[in-house]
BADOKE-817262 format. One record per residue (C-alpha): residue number from 1; x, y, z. Coordinates in steps of 0.05 Angstrom, whole numbers, plus 32768, in hexadecimal, padded with zeros to 4 digits. Layout:
N
num_c1_c2_c3
NUM_X_Y_Z .
...
//
This chain:
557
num_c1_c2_c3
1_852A_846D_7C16 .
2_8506_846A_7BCE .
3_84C4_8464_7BBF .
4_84CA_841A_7BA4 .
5_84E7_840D_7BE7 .
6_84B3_8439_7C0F .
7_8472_840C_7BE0 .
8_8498_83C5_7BF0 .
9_8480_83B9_7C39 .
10_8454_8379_7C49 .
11_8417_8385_7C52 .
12_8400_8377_7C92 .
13_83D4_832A_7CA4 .
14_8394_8341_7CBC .
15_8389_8323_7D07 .
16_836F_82DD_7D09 .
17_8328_82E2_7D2F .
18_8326_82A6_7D6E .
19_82F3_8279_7D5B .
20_82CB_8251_7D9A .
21_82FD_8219_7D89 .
22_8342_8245_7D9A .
23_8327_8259_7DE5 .
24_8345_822A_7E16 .
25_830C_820E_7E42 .
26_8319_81FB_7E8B .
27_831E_81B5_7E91 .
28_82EA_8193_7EC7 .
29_8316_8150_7EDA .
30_8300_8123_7F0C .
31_8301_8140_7F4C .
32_82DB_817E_7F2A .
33_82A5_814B_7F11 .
34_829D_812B_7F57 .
35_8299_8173_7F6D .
36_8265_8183_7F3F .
37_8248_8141_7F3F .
38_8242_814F_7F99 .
39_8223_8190_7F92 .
40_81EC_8173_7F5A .
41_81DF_813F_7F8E .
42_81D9_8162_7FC6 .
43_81AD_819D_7FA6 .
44_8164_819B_7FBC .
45_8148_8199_7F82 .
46_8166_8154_7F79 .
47_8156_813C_7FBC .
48_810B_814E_7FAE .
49_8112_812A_7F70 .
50_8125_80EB_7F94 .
51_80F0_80EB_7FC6 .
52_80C4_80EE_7F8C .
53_80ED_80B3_7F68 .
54_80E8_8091_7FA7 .
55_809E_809C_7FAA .
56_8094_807D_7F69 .
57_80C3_8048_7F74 .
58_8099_8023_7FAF .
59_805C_8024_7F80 .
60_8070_7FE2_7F6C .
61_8076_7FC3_7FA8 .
62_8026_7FC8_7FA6 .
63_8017_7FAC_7F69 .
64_803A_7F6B_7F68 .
65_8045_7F3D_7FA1 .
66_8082_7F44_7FD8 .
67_80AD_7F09_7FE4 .
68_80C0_7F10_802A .
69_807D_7F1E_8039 .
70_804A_7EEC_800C .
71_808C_7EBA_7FEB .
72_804B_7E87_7FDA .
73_802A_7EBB_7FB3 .
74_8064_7ECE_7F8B .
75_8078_7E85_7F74 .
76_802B_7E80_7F62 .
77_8035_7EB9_7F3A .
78_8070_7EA6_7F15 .
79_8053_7E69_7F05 .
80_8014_7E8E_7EEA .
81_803C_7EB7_7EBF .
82_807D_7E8C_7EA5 .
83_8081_7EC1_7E6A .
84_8094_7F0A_7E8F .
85_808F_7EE2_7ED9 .
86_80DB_7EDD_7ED5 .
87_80F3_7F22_7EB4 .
88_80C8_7F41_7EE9 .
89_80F2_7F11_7F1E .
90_8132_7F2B_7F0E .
91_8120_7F78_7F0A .
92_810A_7F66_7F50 .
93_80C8_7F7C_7F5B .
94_80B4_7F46_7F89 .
95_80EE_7F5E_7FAE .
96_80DB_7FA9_7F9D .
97_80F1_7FC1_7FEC .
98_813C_7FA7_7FEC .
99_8142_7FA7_7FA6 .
100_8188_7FCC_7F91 .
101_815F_8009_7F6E .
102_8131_800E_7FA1 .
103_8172_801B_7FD1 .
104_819C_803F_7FA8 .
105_815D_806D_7FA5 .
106_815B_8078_7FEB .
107_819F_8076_7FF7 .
108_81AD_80AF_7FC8 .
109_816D_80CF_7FE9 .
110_8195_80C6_802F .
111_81D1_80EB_8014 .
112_81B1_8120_7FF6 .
113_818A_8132_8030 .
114_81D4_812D_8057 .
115_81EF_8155_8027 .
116_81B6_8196_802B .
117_81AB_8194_8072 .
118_81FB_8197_808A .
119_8219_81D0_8060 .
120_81D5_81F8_8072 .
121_81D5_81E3_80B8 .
122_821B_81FF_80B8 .
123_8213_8240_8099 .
124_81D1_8254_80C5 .
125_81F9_8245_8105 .
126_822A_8273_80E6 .
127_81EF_82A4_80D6 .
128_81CD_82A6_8115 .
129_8214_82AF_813A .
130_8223_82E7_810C .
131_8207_8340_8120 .
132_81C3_834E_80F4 .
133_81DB_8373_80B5 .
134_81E6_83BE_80BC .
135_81C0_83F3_80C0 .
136_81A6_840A_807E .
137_81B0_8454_806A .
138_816B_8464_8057 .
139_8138_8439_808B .
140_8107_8465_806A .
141_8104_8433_8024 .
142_80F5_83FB_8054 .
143_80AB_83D6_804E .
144_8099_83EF_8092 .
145_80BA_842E_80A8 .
146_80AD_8462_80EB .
147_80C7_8495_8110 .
148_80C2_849F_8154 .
149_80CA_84E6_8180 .
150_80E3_84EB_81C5 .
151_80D4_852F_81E1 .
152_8111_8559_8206 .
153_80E5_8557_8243 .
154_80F6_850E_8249 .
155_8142_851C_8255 .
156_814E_84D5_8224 .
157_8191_84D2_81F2 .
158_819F_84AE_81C0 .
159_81C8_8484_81D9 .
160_8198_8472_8215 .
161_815D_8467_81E4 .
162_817D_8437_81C0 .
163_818C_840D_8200 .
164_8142_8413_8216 .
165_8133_83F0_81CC .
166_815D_83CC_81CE .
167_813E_83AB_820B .
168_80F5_83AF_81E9 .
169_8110_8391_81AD .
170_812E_834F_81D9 .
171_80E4_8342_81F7 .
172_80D0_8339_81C4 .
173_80FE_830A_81A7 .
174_812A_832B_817D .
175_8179_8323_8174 .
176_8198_8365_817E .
177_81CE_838B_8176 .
178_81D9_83C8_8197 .
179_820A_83FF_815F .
180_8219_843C_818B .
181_8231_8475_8162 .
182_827A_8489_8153 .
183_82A1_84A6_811A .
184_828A_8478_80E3 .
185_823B_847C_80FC .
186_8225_84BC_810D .
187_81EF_84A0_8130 .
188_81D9_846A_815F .
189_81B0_842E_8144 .
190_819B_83E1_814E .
191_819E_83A6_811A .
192_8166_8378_8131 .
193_8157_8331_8120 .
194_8127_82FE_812B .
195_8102_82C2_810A .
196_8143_8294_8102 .
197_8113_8264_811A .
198_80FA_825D_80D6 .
199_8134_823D_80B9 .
200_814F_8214_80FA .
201_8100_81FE_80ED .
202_8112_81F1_809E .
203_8153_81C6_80AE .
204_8137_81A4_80EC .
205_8101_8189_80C3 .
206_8139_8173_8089 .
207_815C_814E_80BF .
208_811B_812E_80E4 .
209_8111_8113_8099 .
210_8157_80F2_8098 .
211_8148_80D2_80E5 .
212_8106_80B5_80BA .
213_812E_8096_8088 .
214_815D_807D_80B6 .
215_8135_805C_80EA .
216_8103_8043_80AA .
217_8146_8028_809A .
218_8154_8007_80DA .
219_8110_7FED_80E5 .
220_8123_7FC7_80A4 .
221_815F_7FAF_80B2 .
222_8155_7F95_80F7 .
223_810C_7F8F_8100 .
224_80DC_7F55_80F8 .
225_8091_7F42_80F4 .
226_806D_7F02_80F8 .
227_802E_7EE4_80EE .
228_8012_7EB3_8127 .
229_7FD5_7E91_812F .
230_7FBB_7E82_8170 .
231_7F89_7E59_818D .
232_7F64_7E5A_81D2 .
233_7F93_7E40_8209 .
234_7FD1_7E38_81DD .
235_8013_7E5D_81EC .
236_8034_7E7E_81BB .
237_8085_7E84_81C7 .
238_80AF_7EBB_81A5 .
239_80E0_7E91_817B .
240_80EB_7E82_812A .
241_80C5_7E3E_8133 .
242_8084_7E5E_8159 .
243_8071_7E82_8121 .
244_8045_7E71_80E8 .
245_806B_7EA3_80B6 .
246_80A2_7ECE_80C4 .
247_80C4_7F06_80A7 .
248_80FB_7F23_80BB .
249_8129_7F5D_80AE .
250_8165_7F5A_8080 .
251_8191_7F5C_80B2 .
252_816A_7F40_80E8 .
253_8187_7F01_8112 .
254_815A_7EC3_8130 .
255_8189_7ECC_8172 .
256_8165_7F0A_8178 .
257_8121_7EF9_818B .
258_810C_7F01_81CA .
259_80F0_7EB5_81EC .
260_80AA_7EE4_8210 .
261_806D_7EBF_820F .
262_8026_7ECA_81FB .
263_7FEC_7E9B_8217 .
264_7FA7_7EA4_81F6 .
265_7F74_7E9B_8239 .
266_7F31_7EAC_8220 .
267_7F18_7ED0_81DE .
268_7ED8_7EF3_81DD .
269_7EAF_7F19_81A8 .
270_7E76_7F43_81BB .
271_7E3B_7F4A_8186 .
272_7E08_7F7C_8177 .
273_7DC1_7F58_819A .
274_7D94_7F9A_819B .
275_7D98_7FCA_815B .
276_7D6D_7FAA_8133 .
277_7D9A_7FBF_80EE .
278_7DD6_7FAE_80FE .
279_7DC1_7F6B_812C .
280_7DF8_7F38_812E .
281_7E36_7F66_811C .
282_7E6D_7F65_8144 .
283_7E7C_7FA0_817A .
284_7EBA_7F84_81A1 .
285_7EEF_7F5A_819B .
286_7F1F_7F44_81D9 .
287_7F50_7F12_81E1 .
288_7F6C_7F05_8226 .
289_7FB5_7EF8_8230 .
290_7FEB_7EDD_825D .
291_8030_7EF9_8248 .
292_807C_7EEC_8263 .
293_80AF_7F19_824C .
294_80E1_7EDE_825A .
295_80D0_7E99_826F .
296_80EB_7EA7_82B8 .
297_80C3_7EE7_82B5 .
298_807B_7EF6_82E4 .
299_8041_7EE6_82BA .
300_801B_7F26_82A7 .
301_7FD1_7F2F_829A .
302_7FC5_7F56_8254 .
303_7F89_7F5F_822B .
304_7F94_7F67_81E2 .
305_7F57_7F8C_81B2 .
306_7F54_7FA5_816E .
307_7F87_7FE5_8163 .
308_7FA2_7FD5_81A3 .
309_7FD9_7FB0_81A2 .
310_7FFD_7F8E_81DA .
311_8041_7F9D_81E1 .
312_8071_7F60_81FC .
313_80BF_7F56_81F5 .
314_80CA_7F8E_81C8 .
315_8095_7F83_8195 .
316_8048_7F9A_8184 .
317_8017_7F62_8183 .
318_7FDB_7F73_8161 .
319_7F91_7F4E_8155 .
320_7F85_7F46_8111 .
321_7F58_7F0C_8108 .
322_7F30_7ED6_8124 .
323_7F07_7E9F_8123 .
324_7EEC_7E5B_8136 .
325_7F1A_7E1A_8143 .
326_7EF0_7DDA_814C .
327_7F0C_7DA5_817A .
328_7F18_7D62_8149 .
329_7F2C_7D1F_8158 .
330_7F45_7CEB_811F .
331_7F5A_7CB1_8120 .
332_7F72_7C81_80EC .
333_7F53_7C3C_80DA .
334_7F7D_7C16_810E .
335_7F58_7C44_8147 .
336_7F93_7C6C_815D .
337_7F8E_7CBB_815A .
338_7FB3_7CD6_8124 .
339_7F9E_7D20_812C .
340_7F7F_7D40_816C .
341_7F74_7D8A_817C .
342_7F5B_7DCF_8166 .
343_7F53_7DDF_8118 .
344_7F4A_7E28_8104 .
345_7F1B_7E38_80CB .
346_7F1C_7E7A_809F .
347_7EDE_7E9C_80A0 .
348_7EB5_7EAF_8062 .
349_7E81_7ED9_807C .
350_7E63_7F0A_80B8 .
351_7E48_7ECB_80DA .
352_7E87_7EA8_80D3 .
353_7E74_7E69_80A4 .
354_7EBB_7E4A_80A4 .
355_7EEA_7E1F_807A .
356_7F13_7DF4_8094 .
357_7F47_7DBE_807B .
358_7F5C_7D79_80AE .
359_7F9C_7D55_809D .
360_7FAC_7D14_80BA .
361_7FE4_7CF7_80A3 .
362_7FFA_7CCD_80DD .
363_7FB6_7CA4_80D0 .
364_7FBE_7C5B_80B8 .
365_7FB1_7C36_8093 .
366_7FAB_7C73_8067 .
367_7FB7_7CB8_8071 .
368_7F72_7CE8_8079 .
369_7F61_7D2B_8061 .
370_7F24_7D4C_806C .
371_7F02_7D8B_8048 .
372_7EBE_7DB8_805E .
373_7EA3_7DED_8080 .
374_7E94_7DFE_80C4 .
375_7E4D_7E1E_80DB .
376_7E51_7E47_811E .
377_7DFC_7E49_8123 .
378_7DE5_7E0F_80EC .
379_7DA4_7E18_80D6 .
380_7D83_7DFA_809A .
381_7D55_7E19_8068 .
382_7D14_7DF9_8042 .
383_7D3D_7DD4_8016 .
384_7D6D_7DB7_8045 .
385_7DAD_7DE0_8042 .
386_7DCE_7DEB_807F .
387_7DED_7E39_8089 .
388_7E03_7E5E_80C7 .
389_7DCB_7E90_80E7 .
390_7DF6_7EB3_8116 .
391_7E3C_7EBD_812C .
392_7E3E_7EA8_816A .
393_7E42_7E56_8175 .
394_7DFB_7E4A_8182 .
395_7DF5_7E03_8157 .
396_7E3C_7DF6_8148 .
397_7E47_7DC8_8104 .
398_7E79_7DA4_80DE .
399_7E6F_7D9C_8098 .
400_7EAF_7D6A_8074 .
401_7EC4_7D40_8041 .
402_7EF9_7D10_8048 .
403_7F2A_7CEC_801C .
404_7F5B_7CBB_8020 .
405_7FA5_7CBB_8005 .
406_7FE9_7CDC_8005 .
407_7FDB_7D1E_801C .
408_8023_7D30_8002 .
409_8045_7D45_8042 .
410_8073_7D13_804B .
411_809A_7D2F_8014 .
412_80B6_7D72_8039 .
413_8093_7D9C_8010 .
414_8074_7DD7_8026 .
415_8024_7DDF_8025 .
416_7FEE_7E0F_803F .
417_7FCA_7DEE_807B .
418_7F87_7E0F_805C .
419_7F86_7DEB_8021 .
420_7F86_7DA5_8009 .
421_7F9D_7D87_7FCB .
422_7F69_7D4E_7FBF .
423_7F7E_7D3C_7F74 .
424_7FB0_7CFD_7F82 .
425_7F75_7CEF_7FBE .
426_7F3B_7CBD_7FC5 .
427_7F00_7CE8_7FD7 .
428_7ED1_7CBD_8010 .
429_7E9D_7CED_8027 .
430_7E7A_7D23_7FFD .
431_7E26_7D2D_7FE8 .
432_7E3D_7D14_7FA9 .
433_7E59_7CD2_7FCA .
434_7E2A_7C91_7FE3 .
435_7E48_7CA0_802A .
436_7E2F_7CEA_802A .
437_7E50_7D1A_8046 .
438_7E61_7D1E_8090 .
439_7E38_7D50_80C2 .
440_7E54_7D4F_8105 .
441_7E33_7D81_814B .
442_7E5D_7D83_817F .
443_7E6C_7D46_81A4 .
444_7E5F_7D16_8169 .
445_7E82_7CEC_8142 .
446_7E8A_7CCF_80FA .
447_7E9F_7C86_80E9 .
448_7EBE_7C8F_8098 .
449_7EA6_7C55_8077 .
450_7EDA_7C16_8064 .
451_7EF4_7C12_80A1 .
452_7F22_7C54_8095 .
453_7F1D_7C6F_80D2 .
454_7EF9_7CA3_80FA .
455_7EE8_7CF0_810B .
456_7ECB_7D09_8149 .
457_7EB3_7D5F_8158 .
458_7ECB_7D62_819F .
459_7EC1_7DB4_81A8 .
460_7EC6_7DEF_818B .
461_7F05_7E27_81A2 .
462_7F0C_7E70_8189 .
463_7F51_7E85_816B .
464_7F71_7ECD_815C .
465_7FA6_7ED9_8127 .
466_7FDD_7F0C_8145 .
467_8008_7F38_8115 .
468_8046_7F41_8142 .
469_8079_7F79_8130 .
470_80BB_7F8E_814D .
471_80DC_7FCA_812C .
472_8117_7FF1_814F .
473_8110_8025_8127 .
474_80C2_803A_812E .
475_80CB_8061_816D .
476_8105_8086_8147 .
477_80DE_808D_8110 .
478_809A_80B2_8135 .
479_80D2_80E3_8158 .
480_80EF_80FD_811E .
481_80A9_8100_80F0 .
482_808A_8122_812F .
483_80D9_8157_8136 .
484_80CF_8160_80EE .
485_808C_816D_80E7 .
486_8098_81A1_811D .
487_80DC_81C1_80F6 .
488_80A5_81C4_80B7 .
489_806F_81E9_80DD .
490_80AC_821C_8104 .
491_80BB_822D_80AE .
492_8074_8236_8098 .
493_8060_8269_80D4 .
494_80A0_828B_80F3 .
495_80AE_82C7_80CE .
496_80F0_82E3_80BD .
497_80F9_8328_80CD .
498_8135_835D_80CD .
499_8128_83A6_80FE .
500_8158_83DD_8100 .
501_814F_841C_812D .
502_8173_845C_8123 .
503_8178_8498_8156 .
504_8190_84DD_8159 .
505_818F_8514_8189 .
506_8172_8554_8166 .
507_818B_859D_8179 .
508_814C_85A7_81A0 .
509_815B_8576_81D6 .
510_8127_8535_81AE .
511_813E_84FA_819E .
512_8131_84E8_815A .
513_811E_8493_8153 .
514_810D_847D_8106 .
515_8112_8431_80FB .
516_8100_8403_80C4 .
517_80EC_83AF_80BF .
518_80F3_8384_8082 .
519_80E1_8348_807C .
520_8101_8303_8053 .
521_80C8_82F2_8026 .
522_8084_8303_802A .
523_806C_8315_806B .
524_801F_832E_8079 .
525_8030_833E_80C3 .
526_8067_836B_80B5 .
527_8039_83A0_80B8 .
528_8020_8399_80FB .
529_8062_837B_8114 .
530_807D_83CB_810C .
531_803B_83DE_8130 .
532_8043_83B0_8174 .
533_8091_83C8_816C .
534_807C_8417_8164 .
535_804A_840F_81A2 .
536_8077_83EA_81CB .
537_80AF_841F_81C5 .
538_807B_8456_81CF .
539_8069_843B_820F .
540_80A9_8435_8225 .
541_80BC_8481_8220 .
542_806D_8491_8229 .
543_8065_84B7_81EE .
544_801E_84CC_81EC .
545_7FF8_84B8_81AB .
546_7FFE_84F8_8180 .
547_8043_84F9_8184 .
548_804C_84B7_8163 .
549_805A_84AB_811A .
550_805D_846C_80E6 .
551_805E_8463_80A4 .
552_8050_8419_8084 .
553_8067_842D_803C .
554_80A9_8427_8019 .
555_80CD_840C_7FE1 .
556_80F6_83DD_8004 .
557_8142_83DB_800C .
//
């Protein structure tokens, strides 16, 4: 070969270096991204997030008026505020409670919670099936470490020690398992468990928080609660139309309700009359019932206070108001009654001066509305004004003005049977008016002037305004809170602790015991846990006191 031919070779390409862009990337796809999508949801970082987010989600639902439970309020509202009323509307907070992010909130929450508390539920049962880890090779680099010394004299082997502690170690509540030796252990030894308490605690509370959202859920979804207003010696009757507002669950159906009864007997209030401070207040406030759980049912005597419900047909009735209900008569200009009965008044004040509103619009020849105040105990100061002195109804008084016109109710619209809309009406009676206004006591009556017709104060009633609530899931609900509040005090307080025990028989005829605790996380009683464990052995074999040994330091393992 020549040299021209030896010189001619190519020179070699130096190596191309990969860049980031040449290395070929796994590729996620979809079922990898509904993998990794599962575990993000189900991670509990993310599931405390969304009890936060859920958390801050209901704050709404406080600041601006609920639909199902005020709908009056909220059309007032939007009419207050035509400008941001309406975008406020459809991002649904007046329906903040079943609004879609509200539940996809908690329903996320739900599955999250699903998602920790299964696979971990799954692998503890596995856990606490499983043998306590081996025994480690040094027990000496354990937190808590001692050795113990049987003497010949006592005639003890290994291999009966470690039955005898093994036995200690079970009354005491550990899971043990008993490792005689062999060819791969030279010597005898226990693994010893205990504390799996602390996580059954950890995942029962988990799960009692699921049963909360769940029967919240239900109670939702099925439940109901009403408002009722009820005077003395009316019945009240469990149906749709017996109520003066209702709202029911979103899944909730009329055919539901169960037809008990509830008959207001007697309503009594009992008032401070000696303490001199506090003279007048009220102490005591009872309402006695009759109640059917069925119409066909036996009539049952209850009495119903303040945070005492009654309970009747599956729901809680519960006081929550009360008042006075003068007796009226109307009638219309032609004589005839066109209203008769009780008319409840809303208090103002601690002796109970009143408003009240009278509709009749059966009266002829033109329909009457009246407007005032009631007085349980009038009295009138030095310039004339009349004002209640007492709550109690020592001088009963009515106080009204009247008018004449279309009250508006023949139209089907809805109003509120506490107010009256007097601007399309012809006001009669008032101080301002030549007729004056009309002051009635009990038993008299007033004669409204042009022949319009007449009113008459027959007597004077006390009524009590029930808040009635039926909600399946509420008994549900205070099991699991009061299950998972016990699962969250089992992980705060049971420790988790590991013990392993090694013997050997020594060439002098002792039996040689070292053993060794650790414990998962920090644990203050680990200490005197090896203590109670070292004196309970040494009592066993009754080793006197100078023959006992412990050390408390190591390094761990």
């Amino acid at each position: 070969m020549s040299l021209k031919t030896q010189n001619s070779k190519t020179p070699k390409k130096p190596k191309k270096q990969r860049t980031r862009n040449d290395v070929a990337l796994p590729v996620l796809g979809f079922l990898g991204m509904l993998r990794w999508a599962w575990t993000q949801l189900t991670s509990m970082k993310t599931a405390l997030f969304l009890l936060l987010l859920l958390a801050v989600a209901a704050v709404p639902g406080s600041l601006f008026k609920q639909r199902p439970v005020d709908p009056a309020a909220v059309t007032q509202y939007l009419k207050d505020h035509p400008d941001y009323g309406p975008i406020l509307d459809k991002l649904q907070m007046f329906d903040v409670y079943s609004s879609v992010w509200f539940s996809a909130i908690y329903l996320l929450l739900f599955i999250s919670l699903i998602g920790c508390v299964i696979p971990r539920a799954i692998a503890h049962w596995k856990a606490w099936r499983s043998k306590p880890p081996r025994t480690p090779a040094r027990l000496s680099r354990l937190p808590v470490y001692g050795t113990l010394v049987v003497p010949a004299e006592e005639g003890l082997g290994a291999e009966e020690a470690s039955k005898q502690a093994a036995g200690v170690l079970k009354k005491r509540g550990y899971r043990v398992d008993l490792r005689p030796g062999g060819e791969k252990a030279a010597l005898a030894s226990i693994g010893a468990e205990r504390g799996y308490l602390r996580e059954l605690g950890n995942l029962c509370f988990h799960s009692g928080l699921v049963g909360v959202l769940v029967s919240v859920a239900i109670g939702g979804l099925f439940g109901y609660s009403g408002q009722r207003t009820l005077v003395e010696g009316e019945t009240f009757v469990n149906t749709l139309v017996g109520y003066d507002q209702f709202n029911p669950g979103t899944d909730f159906q009329s055919s539901w309700l169960q037809p008990y009864s509830i008959q207001l007997d007697k309503f009594d209030v009992r008032y401070d009359r000696e303490s001199p401070g506090h003279f007048g207040q009220p102490l005591d406030f009872t309402a006695s019932l009759t109640t059917k759980d069925s119409p066909g049912s036996e009539a049952k005597q209850q009495t119903l206070k303040v945070n005492d419900p009654v309970n009747v047909g599956g729901t809680s009735v519960y006081l929550v108001g009360n008042g006075y209900a003068p007796v009226v008569t109307v009638r219309g200009g032609d004589g005839k009654i066109a209203f008769q009965g009780p008319i409840p008044s809303l208090p103002t004040d601690s002796v109970y001066t009143s408003t009240l509103v009278i509709k009749a619009p059966d009266a002829k020849p033109a329909q009457l509305g009246f407007v005032g105040f009631f007085l349980p105990a009038s009295v009138k100061d030095s310039s004339g004004v009349a004002y209640s002195a007492d709550p109690d109804p020592l001088n009963p008084e009515l106080n009204l003005n009247s008018y004449v016109g279309d009250l508006g109710l023949d139209k089907g619209a809805p109003q509120n049977v506490f107010a009256l809309d007097v601007s399309k009406l012809t006001q009669v009676n008032g101080r301002d008016k030549p007729a004056g206004g009309i002051v009635l006591d009990a038993g008299q009556t007033y004669t409204l002037p042009n022949g319009q017709g007449s009113i008459s104060f027959d007597g004077l009633k006390r009524y009590v305004a029930l808040d009635i609530h039926h909600n399946p899931g509420q008994v549900w609900a205070l099991g699991f809170g009061v299950f998972s509040l016990a699962g969250l005090i089992a992980s705060l307080f049971v420790p988790r602790r590991r013990l392993w025990l090694r013997f050997g028989d020594h060439e002098d005829g002792r039996t040689m015991i070292e053993y060794g605790l650790l414990a998962r996380g920090e644990d203050h009683g680990l200490a005197a846990e090896g203590r109670a464990i070292h004196s309970a052995l040494s009592k066993v074999w009754g080793l006197e006191a100078e023959n006992r040994t412990q050390s408390t330091s190591g390094k761990g393992s």
